[in-house]
Every structure is written in C-alpha cells, then in structure tokens.
VOKOL-782616 format. One record per residue (C-alpha): residue number from 1; residue in one letter; x, z, y. Coordinates in steps of 0.02 Angstrom, whole numbers. Each point is the difference from the previous one (the first is absolute). Example, Ala and Ser with C-alpha at 12.3 -4.5 7.8 and 13.67 -1.06 7.14 Angstrom:
VOKOL-782616
1_A_615_390_-225
2_S_69_-33_172
END
This chain:
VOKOL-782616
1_X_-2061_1790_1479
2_X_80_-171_37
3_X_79_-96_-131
4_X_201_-45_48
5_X_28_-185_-42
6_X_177_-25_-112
7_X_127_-68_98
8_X_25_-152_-56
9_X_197_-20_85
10_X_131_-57_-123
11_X_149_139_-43
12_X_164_-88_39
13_X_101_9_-158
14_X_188_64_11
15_X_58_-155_9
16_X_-117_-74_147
17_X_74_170_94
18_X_177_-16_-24
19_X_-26_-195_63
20_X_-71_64_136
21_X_142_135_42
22_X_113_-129_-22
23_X_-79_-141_119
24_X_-19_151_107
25_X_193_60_8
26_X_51_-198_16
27_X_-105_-40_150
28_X_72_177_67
29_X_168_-82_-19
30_X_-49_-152_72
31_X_-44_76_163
32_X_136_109_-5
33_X_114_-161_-26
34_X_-78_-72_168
35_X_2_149_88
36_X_183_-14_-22
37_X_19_-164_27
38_X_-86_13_180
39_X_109_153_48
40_X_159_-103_-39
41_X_-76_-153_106
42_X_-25_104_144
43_X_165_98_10
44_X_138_-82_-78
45_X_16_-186_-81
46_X_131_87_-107
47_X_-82_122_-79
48_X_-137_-131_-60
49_X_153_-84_-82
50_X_61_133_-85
51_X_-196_32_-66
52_X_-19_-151_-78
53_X_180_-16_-80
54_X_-65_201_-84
55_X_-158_-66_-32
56_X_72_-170_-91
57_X_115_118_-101
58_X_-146_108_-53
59_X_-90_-149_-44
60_X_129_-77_-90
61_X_29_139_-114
62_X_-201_70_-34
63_X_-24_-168_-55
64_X_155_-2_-126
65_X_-77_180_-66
66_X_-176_-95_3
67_X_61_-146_-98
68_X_100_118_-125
69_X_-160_92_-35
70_X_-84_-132_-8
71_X_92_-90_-124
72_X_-2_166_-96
73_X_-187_6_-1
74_X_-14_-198_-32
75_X_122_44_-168
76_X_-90_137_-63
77_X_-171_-112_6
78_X_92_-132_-67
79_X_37_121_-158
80_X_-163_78_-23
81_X_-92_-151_-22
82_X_145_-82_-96
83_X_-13_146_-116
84_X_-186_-22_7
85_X_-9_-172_-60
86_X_112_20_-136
87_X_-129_120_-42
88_X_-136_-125_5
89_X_101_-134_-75
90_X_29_109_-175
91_X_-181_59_-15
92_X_-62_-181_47
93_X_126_-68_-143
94_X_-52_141_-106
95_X_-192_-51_37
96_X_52_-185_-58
97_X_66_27_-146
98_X_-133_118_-47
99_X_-107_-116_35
100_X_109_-132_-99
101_X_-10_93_-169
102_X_-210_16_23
103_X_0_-180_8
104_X_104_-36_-131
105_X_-102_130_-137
106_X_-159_-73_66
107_X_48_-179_-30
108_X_90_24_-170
109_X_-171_101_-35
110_X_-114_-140_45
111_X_127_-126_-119
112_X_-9_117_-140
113_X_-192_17_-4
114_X_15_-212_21
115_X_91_-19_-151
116_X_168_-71_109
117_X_168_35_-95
118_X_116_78_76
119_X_169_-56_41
120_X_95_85_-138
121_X_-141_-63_-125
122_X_26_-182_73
123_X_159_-8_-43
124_X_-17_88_-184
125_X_-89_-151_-42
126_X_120_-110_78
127_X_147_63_-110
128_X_-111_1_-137
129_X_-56_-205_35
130_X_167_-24_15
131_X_63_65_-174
132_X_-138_-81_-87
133_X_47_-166_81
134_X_195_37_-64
135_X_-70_34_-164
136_X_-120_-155_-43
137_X_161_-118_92
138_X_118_97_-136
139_X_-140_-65_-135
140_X_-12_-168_74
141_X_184_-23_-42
142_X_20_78_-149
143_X_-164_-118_-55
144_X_98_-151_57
145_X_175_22_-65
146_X_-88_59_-194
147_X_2_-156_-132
148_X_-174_-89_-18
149_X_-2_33_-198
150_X_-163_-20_-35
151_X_-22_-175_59
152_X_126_-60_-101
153_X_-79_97_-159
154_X_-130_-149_-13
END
C-alpha cells in the first residue's frame, strides 16, 4: 500500500472567504458599471448622462451610510478601550499603593530593629525638653529675685 502525503494547503478561515466574496461581487459590479457605461457611449450621449448623475447620487448617499457606520463603529471602540483603561488605571493605582504600604512596613521595620525613634517618640521628647527648660528658667528667676541672707549673716 502507498502512503498518502497530508496536504499541506492552508483552510481559508471565514473571514479570508467572505473577503473574497466580497472582492468577488465588487469587481462583478465593476464590470457591470462599464458594461453600462459602453452601451450608453454607443447609443445615446444622454443616457450616459443620466448614468452618471444615478451613479453620483448612489455614491453620494452609500458613502453618508458608510461614514454613519463608521463613526458608529469608531465610537463603540472608542468606549471599549476607554472603559478598558479605566480598568487598568484602578488596578495599576491599586498595585501602587499596595506596593506603597509594603514599603512603608519594611522601612519602619528596618528603623525599629536600628534603634531610630519614631516620629511621635521624637516629638515626646521634644515637649518633654521643652518643659524641663520652662522649669529650670522658672528656678533661675525665682533664685535671682530671693534675698542673699546668708552673705550678710557674716
């Protein structure tokens, strides 16, 4: 027995086909369009006239239909990916701040195992400098403005 070889031709998809019906039915036109054309040429100047003015009217209004649809389509794109990077946009800020709070436990970690005070015990300290200064200036005055009694004792 022979052995068959696989074919090795490509399936058209559906979309390769229906290109190719369409290229098909527009080159039908085309020729149809010039058959026309030639017929009016050859028996009446008048007709041809009255071909083109159709045809210009036809024209005029596919292409309104074709611009409507495809400022329809154009819109709807537009949306989608609008809508899809919003999307993107929240789970990339979501991602950042995420990755915002890591940073910030890791790094107050590391400064705790350092021995750094934090902000809160920074400024304990500073109130508490602060009220001891108040208190040896109240002592410094009250030092000055008391009599010297014991050097006059002598």
């Amino acid at each position: 027995m022979a052995t068959r070889k696989k074919s090795t031709k490509r399936v058209h998809s559906g979309a390769q086909d229906t290109q190719a019906r369409l290229l098909d039915m527009l080159h039908q036109v085309w020729l149809a369009g010039v058959g026309a054309v030639a017929r009016a040429q050859a028996g009446a100047p008048k007709l041809l006239e009255e071909l083109i003015a159709e045809g210009a009217q036809v024209q005029a209004e596919t292409k309104g239909a074709a611009e409507k649809a495809l400022r329809g389509a154009l819109g709807g794109v537009q949306e989608t990916l609008s809508a899809r990077m919003k999307k993107v946009r929240g789970g990339a800020n979501d991602a950042f701040e995420n990755l915002e709070k890591i940073f910030r436990t890791r790094v107050h970690s590391a400064l705790t195992q350092l021995g750094v005070p934090s902000a809160g015990e920074v400024q304990s300290l500073s109130r508490r400098v602060d009220a001891l200064n108040a208190n040896i200036d109240k002592l410094a005055r009250t030092r000055r403005a008391a009599p010297r009694t014991r050097a006059r004792r002598k």
